[in-house]
C-alpha positions, -999 to 999 in steps of 0.1 A, spaced: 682 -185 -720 647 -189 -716 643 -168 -687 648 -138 -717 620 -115 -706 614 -120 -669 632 -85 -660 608 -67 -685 582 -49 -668 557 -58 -692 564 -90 -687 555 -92 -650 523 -69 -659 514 -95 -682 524 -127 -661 511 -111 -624 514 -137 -599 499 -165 -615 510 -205 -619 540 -206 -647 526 -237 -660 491 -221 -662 509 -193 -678 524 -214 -710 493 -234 -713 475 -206 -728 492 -200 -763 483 -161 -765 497 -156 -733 526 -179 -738 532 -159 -772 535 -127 -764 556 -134 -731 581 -149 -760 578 -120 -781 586 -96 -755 623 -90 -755 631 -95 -795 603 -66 -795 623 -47 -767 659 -58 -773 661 -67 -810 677 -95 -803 685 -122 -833 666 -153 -823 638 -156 -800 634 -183 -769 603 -197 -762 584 -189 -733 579 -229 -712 597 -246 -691 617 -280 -690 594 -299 -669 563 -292 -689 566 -322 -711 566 -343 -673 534 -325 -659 517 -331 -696 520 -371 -692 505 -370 -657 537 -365 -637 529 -345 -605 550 -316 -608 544 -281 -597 569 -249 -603 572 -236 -567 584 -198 -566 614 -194 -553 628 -229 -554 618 -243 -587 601 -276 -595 585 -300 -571 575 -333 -579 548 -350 -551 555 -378 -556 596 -387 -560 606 -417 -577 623 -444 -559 612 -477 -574 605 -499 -605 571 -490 -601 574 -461 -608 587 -460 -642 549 -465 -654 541 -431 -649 568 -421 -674 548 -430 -703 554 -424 -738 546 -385 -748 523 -380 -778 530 -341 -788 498 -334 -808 479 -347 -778 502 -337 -746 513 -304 -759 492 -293 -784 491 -258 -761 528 -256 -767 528 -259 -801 505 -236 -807 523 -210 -792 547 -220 -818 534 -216 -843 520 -182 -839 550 -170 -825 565 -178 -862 538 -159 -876 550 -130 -863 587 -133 -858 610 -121 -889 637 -140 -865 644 -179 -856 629 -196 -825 647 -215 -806 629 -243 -789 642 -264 -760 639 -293 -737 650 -305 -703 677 -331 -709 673 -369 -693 699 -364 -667 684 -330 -650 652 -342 -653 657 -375 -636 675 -353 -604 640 -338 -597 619 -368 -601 643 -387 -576 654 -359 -552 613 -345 -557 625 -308 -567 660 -286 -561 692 -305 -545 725 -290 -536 738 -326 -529 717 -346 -558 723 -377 -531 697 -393 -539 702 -397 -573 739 -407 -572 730 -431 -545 700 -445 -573 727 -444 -601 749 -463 -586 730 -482 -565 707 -493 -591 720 -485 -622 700 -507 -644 667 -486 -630 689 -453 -637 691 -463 -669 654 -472 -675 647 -441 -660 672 -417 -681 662 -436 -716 625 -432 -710 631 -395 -702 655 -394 -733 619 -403 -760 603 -376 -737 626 -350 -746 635 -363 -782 598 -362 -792 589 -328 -775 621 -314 -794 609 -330 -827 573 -315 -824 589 -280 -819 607 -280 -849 577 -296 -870 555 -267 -855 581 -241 -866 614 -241 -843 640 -234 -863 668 -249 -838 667 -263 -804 682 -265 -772 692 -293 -740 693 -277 -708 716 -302 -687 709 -277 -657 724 -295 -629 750 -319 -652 780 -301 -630 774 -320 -598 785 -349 -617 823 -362 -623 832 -369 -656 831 -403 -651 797 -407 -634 787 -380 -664 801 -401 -693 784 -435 -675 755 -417 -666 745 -387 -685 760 -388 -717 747 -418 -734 706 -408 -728 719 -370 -739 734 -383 -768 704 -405 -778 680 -372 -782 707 -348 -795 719 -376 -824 680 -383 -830 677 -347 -837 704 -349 -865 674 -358 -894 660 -327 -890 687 -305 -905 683 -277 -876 714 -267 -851 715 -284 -818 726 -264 -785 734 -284 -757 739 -263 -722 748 -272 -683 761 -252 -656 793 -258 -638 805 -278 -663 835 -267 -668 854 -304 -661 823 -318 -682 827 -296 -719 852 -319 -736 826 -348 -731 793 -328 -739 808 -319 -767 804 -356 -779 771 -359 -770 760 -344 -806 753 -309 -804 766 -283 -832 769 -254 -805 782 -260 -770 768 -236 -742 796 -224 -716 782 -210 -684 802 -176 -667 831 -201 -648 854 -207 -678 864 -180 -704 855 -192 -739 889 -195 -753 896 -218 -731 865 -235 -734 868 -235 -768 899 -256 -770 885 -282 -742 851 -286 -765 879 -289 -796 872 -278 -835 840 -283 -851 816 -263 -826 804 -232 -821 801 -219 -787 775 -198 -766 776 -174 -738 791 -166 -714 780 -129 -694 779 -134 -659 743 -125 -654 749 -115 -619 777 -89 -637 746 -70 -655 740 -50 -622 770 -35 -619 771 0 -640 762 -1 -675 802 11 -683 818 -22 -664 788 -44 -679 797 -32 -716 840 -36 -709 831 -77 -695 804 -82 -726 831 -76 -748 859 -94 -729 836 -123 -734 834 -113 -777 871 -115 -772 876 -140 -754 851 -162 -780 868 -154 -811 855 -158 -849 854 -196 -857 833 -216 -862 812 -198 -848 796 -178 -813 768 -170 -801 767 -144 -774 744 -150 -740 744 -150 -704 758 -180 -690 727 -188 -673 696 -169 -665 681 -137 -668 684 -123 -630 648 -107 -632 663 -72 -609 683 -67 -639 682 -34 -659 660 -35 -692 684 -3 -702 715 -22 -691 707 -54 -716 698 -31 -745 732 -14 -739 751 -46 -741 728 -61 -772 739 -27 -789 778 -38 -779 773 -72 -793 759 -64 -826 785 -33 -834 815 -51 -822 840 -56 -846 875 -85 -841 898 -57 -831 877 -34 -808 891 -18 -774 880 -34 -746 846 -12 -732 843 7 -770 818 -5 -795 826 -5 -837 809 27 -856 
């Protein structure tokens, strides 16, 4: 998950107290922050260091990341008028910062990158609730409401993401990932009507490109059989549904990521290690897993702890004890 280094105390040396958005518009800054936890961890792939709504506040959006609740918009959408100010994203232009940090990241790494974007459906939730919902009423009453506006809205946010995803991989990405963050709240019929099609249109668009797709939600457990249509080569599970099971709801062909409780990685480094490799278990072989939280870094969490369970995910073996690690 992106949120890979924020338990590092370097990283909050580094960061202080400052704006996050100020914080990835300066590449050297941005850089380093991504190069943090492969340095400390030795993990196999790298995440970089942004944030899904960046693309929105680069095109003149109103957004600002609010500690503690997440991102604001100051101005909510609620009308037709308001889809002029979701204009058309020119990369070079808009987030030349971004891919800059990109591209020196690869300079150093001797591991992928793994660039990402917000996908149309979570980012439409803020711009119509104006920041964090437990209810996202708002939006269902918009997408039902007025569901030829939804669909302006989610299709225009759909280029958005498609082109920022694009520019990554042209600057050096080597494959990407669609954060559906708040997909769950929807049924899987108001996510098939509503979600899917603009999700599908940036993960498909992304299929020229020859890199592998990740697409990721939380709480959506009821939703994986249909996300896994959307396009995506890997399917991200969050902590609520074991991977085996997941695995045969998502059906053959994918590859699957996660799924460590992050709130689990306080407990005692002994319990943490035994649930780590329930999950590698639980995952199986084919076609393929990556192993991750299934959401967030918590930043009280253990550096010590995560280096413990990186060292049980790279010695496991198909066939190790529960809690024991492969010589």
């Amino acid at each position: 998950m992106r949120q890979a280094g924020r338990s590092l105390p370097e990283y909050r040396r580094l960061r202080g107290d400052g704006d996050i958005l100020d914080a990835i518009a300066k590449p050297e800054l941005a850089a380093e922050l991504t190069l943090q936890p492969v340095r400390r961890y030795g993990v196999d792939a790298a995440i970089l260091f942004s944030d899904i709504v960046v693309p929105l506040a680069a095109i003149g959006v109103g957004v600002e990341i609010v500690t503690g609740r997440g991102p604001v918009i100051d101005r909510p959408f609620r009308k037709y008028e308001d889809l002029r100010r979701l204009r058309p994203l020119e990369p070079e232009a808009d987030l030349a910062y971004v891919l800059e940090t990109i591209r020196m990241v690869v300079g150093e790494l001797n591991v992928p990158l793994i660039g990402f974007a917000g996908a149309p459906f979570t980012l439409a939730s803020y711009l119509v609730e104006g920041g964090p919902s437990r209810t996202f009423a708002r939006t269902k009453a918009l997408m039902h409401g007025e569901p030829e506006l939804w669909h302006q809205v989610v299709d225009r946010l759909a280029d958005i993401a498609l082109a920022t995803l694009r520019a990554q991989v042209k600057a050096g990405a080597s494959a990407i990932q669609l954060f559906d963050s708040w997909a769950g709240a929807l049924s899987p019929s108001d996510y098939e009507t509503f979600a899917l099609p603009a999700s599908r249109k940036v993960l498909e668009g992304m299929g020229d490109l020859g890199v592998p797709r990740i697409h990721f939600g939380v709480g959506t457990g009821e939703l994986l059989a249909l996300m896994s249509e959307a396009g995506a080569d890997v399917v991200g599970v969050d902590w609520r549904v074991p991977l085996d099971v997941a695995r045969r709801r998502i059906g053959a062909g994918k590859a699957v990521q996660g799924n460590l409780d992050p709130a689990v990685c306080l407990a005692p480094a002994g319990v943490v290690i035994e649930e780590a490799t329930k999950v590698l278990q639980d995952a199986g072989g084919e076609p393929g897993h990556i192993f991750n939280l299934g959401h967030g870094v918590l930043p009280e969490t253990d550096p010590g702890v995560l280096a413990q369970v990186v060292e049980t995910v790279h010695n496991w073996r198909p066939g190790t004890p529960s809690g024991e690690v492969a010589g």
